[in-house]
C-alpha positions as CSV (number, residue, x, y, z in Angstrom):
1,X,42.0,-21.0,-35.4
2,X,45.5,-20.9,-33.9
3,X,46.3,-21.7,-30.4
4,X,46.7,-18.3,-28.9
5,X,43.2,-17.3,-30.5
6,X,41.6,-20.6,-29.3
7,X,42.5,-19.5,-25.9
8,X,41.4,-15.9,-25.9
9,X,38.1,-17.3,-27.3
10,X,37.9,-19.6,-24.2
11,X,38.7,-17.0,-22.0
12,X,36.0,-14.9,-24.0
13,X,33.2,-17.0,-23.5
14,X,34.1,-17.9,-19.7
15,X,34.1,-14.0,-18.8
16,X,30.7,-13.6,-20.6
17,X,29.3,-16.5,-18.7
18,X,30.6,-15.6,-15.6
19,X,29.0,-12.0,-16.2
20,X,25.8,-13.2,-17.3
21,X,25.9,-15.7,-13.1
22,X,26.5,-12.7,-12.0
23,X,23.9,-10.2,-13.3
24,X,21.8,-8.7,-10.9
25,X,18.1,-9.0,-10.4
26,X,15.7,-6.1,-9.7
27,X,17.4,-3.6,-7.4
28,X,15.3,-4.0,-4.4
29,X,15.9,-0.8,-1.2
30,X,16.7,-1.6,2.4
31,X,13.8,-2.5,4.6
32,X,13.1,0.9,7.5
33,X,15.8,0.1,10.3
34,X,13.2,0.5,13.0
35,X,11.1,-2.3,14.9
36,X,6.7,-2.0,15.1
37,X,6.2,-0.7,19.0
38,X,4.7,-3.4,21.1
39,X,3.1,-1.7,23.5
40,X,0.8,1.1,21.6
41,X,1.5,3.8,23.3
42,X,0.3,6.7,20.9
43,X,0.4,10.8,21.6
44,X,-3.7,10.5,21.8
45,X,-5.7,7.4,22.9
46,X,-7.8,5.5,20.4
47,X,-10.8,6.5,19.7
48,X,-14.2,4.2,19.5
49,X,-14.3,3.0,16.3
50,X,-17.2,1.5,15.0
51,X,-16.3,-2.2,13.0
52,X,-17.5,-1.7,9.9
53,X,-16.7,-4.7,7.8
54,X,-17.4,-4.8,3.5
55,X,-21.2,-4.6,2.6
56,X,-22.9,-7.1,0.5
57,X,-25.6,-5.4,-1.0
58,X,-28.1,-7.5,-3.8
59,X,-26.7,-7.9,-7.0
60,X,-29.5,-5.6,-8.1
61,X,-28.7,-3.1,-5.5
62,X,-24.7,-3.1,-6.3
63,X,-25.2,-2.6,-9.8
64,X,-27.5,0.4,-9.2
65,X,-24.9,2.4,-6.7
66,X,-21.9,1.8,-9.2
67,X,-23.7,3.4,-12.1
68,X,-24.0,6.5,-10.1
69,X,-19.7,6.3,-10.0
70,X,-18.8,5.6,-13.9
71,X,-17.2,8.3,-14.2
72,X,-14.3,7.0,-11.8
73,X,-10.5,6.1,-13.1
74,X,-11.4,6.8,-16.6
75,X,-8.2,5.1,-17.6
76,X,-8.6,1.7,-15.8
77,X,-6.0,2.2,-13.6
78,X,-7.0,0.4,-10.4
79,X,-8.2,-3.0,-10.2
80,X,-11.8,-3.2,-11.1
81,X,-12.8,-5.6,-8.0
82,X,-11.0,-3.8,-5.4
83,X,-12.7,-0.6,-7.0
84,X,-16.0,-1.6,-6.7
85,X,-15.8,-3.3,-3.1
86,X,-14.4,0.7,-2.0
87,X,-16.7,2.3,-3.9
88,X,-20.0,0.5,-2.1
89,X,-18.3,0.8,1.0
90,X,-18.1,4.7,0.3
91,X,-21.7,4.6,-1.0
92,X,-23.4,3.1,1.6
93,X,-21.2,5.2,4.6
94,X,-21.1,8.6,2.9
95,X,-23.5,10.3,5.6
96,X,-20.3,9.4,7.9
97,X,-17.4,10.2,5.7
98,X,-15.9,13.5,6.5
99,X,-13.6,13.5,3.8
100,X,-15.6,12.5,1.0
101,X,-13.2,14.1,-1.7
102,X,-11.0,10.9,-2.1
103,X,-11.2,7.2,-1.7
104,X,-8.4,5.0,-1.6
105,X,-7.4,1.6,-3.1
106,X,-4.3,-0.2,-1.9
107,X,-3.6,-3.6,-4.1
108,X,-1.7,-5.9,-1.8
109,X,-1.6,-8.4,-4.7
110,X,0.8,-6.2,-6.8
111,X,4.5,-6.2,-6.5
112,X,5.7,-3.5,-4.4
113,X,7.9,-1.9,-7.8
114,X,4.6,-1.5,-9.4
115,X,2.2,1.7,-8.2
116,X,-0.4,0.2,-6.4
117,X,-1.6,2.5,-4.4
118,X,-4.3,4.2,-5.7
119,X,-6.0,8.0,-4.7
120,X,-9.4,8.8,-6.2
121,X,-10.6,12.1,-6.8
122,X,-14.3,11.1,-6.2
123,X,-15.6,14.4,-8.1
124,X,-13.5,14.4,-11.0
125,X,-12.3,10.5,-11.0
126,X,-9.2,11.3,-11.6
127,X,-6.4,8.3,-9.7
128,X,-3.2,9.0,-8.7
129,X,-1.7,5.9,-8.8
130,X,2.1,6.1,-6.6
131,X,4.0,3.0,-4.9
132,X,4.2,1.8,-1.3
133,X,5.5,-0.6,1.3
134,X,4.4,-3.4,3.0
135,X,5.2,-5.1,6.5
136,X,8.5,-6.7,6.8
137,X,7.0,-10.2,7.9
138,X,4.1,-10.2,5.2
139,X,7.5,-10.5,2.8
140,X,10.1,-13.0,4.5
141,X,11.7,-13.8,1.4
142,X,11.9,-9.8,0.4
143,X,10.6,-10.5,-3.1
144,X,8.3,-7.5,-3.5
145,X,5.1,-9.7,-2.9
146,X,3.1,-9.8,0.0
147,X,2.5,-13.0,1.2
148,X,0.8,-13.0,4.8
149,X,-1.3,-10.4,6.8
150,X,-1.6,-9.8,10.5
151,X,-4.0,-7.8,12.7
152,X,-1.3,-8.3,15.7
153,X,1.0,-5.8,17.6
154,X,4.2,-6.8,16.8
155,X,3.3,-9.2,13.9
156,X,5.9,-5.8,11.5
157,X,3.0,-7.5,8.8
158,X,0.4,-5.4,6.7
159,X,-3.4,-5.8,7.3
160,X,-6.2,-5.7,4.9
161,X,-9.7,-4.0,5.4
162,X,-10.9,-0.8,5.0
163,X,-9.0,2.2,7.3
164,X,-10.3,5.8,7.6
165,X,-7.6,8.7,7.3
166,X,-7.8,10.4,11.1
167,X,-5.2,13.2,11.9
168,X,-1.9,14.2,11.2
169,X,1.3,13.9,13.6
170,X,5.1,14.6,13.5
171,X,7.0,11.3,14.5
172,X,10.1,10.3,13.4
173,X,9.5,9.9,10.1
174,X,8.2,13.8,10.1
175,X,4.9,14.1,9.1
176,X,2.9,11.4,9.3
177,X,-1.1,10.4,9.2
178,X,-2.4,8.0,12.0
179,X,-5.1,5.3,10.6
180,X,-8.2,3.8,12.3
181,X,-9.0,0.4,11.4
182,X,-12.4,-0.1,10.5
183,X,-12.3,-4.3,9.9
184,X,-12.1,-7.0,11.9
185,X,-9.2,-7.6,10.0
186,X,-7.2,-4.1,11.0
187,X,-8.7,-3.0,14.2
188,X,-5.7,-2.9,15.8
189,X,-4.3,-0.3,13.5
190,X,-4.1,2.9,16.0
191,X,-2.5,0.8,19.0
192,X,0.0,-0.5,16.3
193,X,1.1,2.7,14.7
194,X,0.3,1.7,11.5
195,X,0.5,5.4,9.6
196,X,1.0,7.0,6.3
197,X,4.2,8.6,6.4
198,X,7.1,9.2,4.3
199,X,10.0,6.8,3.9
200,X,13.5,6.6,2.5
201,X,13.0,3.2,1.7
202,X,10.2,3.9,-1.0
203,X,11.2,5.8,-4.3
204,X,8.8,6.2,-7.2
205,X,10.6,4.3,-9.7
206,X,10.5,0.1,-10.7
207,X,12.4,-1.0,-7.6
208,X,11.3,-3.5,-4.8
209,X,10.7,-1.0,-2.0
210,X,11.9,-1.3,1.5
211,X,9.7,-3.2,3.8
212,X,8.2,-1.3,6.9
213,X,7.0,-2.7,10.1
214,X,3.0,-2.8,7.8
215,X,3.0,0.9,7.0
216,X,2.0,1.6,3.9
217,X,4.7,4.2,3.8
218,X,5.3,6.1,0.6
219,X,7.9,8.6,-0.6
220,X,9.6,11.2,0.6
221,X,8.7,13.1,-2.6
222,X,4.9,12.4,-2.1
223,X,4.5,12.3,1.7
224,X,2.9,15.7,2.5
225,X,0.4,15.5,-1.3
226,X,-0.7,12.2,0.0
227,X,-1.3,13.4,3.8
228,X,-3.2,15.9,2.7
229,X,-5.4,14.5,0.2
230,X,-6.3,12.2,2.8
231,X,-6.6,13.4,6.4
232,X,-9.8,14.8,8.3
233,X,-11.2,11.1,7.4
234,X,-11.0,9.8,3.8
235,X,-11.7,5.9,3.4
236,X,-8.8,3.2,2.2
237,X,-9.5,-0.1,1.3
238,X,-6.7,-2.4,1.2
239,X,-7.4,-6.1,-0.2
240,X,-6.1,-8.2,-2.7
241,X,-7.2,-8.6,-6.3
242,X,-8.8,-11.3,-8.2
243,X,-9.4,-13.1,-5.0
């Protein structure tokens, strides 16, 4: 190898390495501009909800009410323990329900560039499984991951428990879907404004989506399907899997 070519293989291999420092990560989408209201003033006041935290049947009694729903997410599509905790809450409430055509599974666990939000069709058990944010402040480090929840106004963190689908709204987002938390662990949903609505921020493709102030906001493209799957009072459970 001659000089000149000894040099322009140096300079080769320093432009790949620099490229290769350089390369980015996943693309991750800008978090919603706005800040979680502090003082909960909503359009309607809160209704009484009734705190209705996850039932723990007997072992005997559990297996017996999931037989009756094998024919749910035929393609294994939502995680099995979260599926089972919403389907006895559903069970064991369905005199109350008023929307009994859907339930809904939210998997905090997964990274928010995975679908993990999860709509079952309780009579044919068909899931549509779409993507969706989480709170600003359950996900400091903007990773994708969901690391803390919070039942607090002003916390901008998601909460876990079960929610029930109440009525629909037009806010600033357009058309949205106020939630009523039915946990200990989300009661303060309503007085939060923490709503299904549509969002920039959240596209349905393997991005990290934009952080909300703990909306499980969804996209544009599947903001009015999703609404009205779920108004007039379908259950959501939101947890975490394999915990």
């Amino acid at each position: 190898m001659n000089k000149l070519n000894g040099w322009r293989f140096l300079l080769a291999a320093a432009t790949t390495l620099s490229l290769a420092a350089c390369a980015p990560g996943q693309s991750v989408l800008p978090d919603d501009p706005e800040n979680e209201p502090t003082n909960g003033s909503l359009e309607q006041p809160a209704p009484s909800v009734p705190q209705a935290d996850e039932p723990t049947p007997a072992a005997g009694d559990s297996a017996s009410i999931l037989a009756k729903y094998d024919h749910l997410d035929p393609n294994r599509q939502v995680p099995t323990d979260l599926l089972k905790k919403a389907v006895l809450y559903y069970d064991q409430n369905y005199s109350k329900i008023a929307n009994k055509t859907y339930l809904s599974v939210i998997d905090f666990k997964k990274k928010s560039s995975l679908p993990r939000f999860f709509i079952i069709n309780m009579n044919t058990g068909a899931v549509w499984a779409i993507r969706t944010a989480h709170g600003k402040n359950s996900d400091l480090n903007h990773d994708g991951y969901a690391d803390s929840f919070s039942n607090t106004s002003g916390s901008n963190q998601s909460s876990l428990g079960v929610y029930r689908a109440a009525e629909t709204y037009s806010g600033s987002h357009g058309l949205s879907l106020r939630l009523d938390g039915l946990s200990s662990t989300n009661s303060n949903a309503r007085a939060r404004a923490i709503v299904i609505h549509g969002a920039d921020y959240v596209q349905e493709s393997n991005v990290i989506q934009g952080r909300s102030w703990g909306c499980p906001a969804v996209s544009m493209g599947n903001r009015t399907e999703v609404i009205n799957r779920l108004k007039g009072g379908s259950i959501i459970y939101a947890g975490l899997s394999g915990q």
